[in-house]
The first five atom37 places (N, CA, C, CB, O) and aatype in JSON, in Angstrom:
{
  "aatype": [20, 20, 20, 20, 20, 20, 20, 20, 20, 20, 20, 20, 20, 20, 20, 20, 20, 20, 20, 20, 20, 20, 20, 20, 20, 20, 20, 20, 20, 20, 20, 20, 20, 20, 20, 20, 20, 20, 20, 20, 20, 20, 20, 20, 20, 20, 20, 20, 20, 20, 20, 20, 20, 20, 20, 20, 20, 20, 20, 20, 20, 20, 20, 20, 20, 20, 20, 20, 20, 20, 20, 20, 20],
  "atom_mask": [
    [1, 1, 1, 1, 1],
    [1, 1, 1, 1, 1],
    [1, 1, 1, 1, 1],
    [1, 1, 1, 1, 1],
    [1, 1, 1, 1, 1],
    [1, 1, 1, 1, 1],
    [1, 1, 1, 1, 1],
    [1, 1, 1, 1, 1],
    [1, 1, 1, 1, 1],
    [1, 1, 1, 1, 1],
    [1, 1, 1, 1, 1],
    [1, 1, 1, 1, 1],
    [1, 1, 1, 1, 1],
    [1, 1, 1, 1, 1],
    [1, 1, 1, 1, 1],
    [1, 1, 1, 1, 1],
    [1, 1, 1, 1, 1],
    [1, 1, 1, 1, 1],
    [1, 1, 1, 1, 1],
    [1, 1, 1, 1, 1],
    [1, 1, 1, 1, 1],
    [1, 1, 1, 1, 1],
    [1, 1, 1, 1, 1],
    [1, 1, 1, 1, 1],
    [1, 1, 1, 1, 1],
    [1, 1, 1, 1, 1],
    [1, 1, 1, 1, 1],
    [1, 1, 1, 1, 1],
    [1, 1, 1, 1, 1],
    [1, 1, 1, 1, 1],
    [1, 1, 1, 1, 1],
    [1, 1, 1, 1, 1],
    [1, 1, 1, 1, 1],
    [1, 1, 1, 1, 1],
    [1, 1, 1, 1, 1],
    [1, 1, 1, 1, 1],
    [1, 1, 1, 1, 1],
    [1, 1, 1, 1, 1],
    [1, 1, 1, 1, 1],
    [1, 1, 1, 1, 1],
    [1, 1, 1, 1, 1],
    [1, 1, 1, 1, 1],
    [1, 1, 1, 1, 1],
    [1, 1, 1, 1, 1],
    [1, 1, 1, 1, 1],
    [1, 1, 1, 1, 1],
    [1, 1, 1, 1, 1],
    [1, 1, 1, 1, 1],
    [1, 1, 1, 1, 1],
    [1, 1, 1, 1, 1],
    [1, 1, 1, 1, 1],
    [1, 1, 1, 1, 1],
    [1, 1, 1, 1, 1],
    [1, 1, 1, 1, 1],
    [1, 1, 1, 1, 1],
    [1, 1, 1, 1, 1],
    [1, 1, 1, 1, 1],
    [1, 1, 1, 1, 1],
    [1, 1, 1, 1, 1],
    [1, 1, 1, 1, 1],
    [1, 1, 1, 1, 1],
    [1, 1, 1, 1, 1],
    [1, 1, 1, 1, 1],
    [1, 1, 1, 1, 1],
    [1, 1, 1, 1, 1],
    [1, 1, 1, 1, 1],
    [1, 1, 1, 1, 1],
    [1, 1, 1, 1, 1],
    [1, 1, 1, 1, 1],
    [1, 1, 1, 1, 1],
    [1, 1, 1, 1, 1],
    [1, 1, 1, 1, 1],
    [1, 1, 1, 1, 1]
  ],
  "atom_positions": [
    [[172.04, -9.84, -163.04], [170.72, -9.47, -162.56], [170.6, -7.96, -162.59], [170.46, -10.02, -161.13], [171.4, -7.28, -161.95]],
    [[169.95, -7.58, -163.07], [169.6, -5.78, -163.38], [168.91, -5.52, -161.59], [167.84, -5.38, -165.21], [168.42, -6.25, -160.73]],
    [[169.11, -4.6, -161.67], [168.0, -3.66, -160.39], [166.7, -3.97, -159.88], [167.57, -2.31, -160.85], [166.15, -4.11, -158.79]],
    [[166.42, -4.01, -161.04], [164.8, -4.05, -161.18], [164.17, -5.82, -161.1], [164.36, -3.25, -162.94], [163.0, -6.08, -160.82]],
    [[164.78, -6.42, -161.29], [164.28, -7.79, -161.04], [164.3, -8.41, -159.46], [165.15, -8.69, -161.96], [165.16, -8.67, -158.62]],
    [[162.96, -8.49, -159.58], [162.21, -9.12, -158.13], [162.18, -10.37, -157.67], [160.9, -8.97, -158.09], [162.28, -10.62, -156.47]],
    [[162.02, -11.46, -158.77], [161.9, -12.58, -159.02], [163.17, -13.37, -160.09], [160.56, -12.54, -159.47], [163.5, -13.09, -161.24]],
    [[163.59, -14.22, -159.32], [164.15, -15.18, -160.26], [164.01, -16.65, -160.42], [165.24, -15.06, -160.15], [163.76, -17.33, -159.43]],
    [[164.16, -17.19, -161.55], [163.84, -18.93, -161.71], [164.85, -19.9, -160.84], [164.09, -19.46, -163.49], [165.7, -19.12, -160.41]],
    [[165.05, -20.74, -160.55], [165.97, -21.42, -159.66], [167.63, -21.68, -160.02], [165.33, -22.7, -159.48], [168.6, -21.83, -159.27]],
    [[167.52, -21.66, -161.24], [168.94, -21.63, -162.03], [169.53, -20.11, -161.29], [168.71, -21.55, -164.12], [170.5, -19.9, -160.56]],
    [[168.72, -19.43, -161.7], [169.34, -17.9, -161.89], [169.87, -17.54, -159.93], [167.64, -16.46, -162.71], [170.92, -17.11, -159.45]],
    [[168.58, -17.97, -159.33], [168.77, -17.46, -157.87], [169.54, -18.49, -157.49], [167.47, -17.23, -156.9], [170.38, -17.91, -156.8]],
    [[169.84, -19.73, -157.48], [171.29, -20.94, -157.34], [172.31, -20.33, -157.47], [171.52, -22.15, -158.44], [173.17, -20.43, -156.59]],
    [[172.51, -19.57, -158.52], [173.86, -18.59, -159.37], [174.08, -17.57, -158.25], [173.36, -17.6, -161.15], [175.04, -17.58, -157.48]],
    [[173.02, -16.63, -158.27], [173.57, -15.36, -157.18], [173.45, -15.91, -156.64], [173.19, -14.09, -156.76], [173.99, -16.72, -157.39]],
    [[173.09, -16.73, -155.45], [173.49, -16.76, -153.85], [174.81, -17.83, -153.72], [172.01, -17.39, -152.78], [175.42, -17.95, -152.67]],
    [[175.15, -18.59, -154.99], [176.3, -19.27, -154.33], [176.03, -20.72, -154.39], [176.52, -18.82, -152.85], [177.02, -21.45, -154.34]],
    [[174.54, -21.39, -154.52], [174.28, -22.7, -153.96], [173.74, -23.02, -154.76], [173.71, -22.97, -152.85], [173.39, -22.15, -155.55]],
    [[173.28, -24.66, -155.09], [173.04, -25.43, -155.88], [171.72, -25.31, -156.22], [173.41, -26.49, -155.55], [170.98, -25.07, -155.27]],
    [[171.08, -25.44, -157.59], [169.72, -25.77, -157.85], [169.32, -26.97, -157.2], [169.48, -25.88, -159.23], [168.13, -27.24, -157.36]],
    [[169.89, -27.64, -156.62], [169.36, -28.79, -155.76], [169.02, -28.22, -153.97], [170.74, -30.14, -155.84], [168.15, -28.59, -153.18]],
    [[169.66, -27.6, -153.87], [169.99, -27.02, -152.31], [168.72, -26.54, -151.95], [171.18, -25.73, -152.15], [168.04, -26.81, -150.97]],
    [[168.44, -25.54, -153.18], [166.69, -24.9, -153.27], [165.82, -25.65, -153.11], [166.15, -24.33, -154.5], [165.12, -25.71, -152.1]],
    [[165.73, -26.39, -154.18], [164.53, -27.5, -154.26], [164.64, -27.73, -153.34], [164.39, -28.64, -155.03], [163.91, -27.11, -152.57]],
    [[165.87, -29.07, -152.56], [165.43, -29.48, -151.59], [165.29, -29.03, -149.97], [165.88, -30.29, -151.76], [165.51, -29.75, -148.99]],
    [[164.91, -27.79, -149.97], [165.16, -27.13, -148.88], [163.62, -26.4, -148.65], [166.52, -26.13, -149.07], [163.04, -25.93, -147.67]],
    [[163.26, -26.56, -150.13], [161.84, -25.95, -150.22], [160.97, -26.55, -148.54], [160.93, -26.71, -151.99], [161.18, -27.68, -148.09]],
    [[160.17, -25.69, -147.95], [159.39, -26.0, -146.51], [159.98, -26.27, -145.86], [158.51, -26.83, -146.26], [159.43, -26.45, -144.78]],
    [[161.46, -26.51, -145.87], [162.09, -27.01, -144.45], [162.88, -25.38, -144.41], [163.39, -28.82, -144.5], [162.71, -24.88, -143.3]],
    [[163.65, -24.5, -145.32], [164.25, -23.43, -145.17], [163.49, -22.72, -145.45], [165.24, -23.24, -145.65], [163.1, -21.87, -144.65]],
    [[162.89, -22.84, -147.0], [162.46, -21.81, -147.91], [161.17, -22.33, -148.12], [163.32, -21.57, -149.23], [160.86, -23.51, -148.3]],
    [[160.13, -20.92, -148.06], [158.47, -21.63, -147.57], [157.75, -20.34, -148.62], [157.86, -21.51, -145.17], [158.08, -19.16, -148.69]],
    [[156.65, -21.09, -149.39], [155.96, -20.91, -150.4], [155.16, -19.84, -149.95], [155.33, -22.04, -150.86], [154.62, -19.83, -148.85]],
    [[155.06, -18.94, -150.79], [154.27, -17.56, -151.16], [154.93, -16.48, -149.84], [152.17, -17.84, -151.07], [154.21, -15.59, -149.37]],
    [[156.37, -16.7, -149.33], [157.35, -16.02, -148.56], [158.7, -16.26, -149.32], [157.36, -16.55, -147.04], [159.44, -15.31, -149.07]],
    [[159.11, -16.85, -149.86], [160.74, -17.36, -150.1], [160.19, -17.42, -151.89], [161.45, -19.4, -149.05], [160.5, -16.6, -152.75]],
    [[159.45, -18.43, -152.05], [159.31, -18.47, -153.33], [158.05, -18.6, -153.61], [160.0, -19.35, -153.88], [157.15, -18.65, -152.78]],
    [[157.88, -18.69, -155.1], [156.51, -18.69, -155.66], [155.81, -19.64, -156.4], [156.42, -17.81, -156.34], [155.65, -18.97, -157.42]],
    [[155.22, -20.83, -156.66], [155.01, -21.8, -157.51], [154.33, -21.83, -158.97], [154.45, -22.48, -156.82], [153.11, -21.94, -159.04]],
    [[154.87, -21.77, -159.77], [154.08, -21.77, -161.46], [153.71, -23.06, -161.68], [155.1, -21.34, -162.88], [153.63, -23.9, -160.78]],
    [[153.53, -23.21, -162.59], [152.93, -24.54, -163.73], [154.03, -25.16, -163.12], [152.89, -24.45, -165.77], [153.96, -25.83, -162.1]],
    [[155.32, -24.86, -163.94], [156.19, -25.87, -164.79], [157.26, -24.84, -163.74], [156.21, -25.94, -166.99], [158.16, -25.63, -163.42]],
    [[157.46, -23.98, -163.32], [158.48, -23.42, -162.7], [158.63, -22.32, -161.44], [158.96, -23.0, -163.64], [158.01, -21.27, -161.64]],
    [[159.41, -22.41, -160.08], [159.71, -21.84, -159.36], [160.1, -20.34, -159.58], [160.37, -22.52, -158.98], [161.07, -20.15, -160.31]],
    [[159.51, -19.3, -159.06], [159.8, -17.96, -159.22], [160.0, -17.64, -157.77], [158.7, -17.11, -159.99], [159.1, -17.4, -156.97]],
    [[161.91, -17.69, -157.42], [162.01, -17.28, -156.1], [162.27, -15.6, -155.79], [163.14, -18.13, -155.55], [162.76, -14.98, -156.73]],
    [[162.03, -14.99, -154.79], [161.82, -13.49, -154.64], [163.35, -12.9, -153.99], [160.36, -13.17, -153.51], [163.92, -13.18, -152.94]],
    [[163.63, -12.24, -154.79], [165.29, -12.17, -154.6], [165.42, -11.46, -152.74], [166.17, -10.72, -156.19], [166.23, -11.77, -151.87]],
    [[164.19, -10.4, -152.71], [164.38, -9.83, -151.17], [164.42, -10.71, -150.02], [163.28, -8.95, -150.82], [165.18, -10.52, -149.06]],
    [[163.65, -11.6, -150.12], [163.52, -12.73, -148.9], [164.58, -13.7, -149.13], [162.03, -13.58, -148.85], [164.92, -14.53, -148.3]],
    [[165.19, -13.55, -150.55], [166.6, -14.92, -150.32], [167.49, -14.43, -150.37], [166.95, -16.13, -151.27], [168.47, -15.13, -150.6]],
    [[167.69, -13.03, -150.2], [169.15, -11.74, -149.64], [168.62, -11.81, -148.37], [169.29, -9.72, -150.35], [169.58, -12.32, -147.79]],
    [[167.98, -11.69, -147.73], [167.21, -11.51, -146.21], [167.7, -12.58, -145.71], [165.51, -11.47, -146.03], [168.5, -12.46, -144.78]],
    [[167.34, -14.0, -146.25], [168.0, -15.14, -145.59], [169.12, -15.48, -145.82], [167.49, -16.12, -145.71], [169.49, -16.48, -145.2]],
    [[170.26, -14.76, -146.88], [171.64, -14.98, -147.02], [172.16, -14.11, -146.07], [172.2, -14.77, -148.38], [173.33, -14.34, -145.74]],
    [[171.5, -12.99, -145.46], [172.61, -12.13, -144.41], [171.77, -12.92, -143.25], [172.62, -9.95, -144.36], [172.39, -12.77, -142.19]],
    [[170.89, -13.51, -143.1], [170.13, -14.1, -141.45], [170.16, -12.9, -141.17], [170.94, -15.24, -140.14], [171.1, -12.38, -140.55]],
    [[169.02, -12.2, -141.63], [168.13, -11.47, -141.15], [166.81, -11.49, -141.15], [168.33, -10.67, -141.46], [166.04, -10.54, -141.03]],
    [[166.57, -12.64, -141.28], [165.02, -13.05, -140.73], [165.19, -14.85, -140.57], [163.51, -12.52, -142.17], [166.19, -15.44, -140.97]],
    [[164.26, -15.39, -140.06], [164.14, -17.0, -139.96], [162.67, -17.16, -139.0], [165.75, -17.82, -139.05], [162.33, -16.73, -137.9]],
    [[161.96, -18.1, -140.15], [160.79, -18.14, -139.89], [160.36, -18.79, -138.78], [160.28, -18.51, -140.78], [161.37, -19.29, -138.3]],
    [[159.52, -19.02, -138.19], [158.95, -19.36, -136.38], [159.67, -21.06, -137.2], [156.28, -19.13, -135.63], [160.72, -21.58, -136.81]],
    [[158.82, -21.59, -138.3], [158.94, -22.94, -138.2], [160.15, -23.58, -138.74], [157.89, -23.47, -138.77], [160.26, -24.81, -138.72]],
    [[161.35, -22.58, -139.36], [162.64, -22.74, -139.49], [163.12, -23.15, -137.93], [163.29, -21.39, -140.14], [163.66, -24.16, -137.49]],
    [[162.65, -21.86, -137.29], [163.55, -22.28, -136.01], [163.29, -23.23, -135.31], [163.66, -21.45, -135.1], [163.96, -23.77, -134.43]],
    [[161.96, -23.53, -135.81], [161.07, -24.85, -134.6], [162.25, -25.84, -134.84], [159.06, -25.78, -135.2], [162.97, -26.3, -133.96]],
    [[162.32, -26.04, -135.98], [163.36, -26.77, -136.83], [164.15, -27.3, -136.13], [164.09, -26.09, -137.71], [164.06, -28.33, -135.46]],
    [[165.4, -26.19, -136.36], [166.87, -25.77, -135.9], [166.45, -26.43, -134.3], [167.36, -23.69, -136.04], [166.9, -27.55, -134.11]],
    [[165.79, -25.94, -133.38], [165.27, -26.21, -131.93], [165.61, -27.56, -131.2], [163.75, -26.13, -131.96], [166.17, -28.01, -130.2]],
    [[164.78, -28.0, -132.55], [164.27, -29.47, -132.91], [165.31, -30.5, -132.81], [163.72, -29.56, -134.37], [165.28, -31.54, -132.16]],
    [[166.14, -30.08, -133.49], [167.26, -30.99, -134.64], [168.45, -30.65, -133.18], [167.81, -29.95, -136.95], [168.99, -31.59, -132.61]],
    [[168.65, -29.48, -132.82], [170.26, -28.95, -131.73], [169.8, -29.8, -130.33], [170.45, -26.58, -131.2], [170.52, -29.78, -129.33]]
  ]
}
């Protein structure tokens, strides 16, 4: 990944953070929430590398992540 790239497709952001192209998908609205985490195309996911480094150190978690977490403990 160069410097300059903001956005990556789900293959690519699966790769840097460590976790599965499945993990993403299926995590989409329950972890990772649209036009914050990622972005929706036609035919393909453009996730935003700042907000999924932000959520690999837990340094942010959204009100309805935690409602979540709340929820579920």
């Amino acid at each position: 990944m160069n410097n300059e790239s903001r956005y990556l497709k789900t293959s690519k952001m699966a790769k840097f953070l460590g976790y599965s192209p499945d993990f993403l998908k299926d995590n989409r609205e329950i972890i990772f929430f649209e036009n914050v985490h990622y972005f929706s195309k036609k035919k393909r996911i453009d996730w935003k590398v700042s907000k999924m480094v932000e959520w690999m150190e837990n340094k942010n978690m959204s009100d309805k992540a935690r409602e979540i977490l709340d929820f579920v403990s």
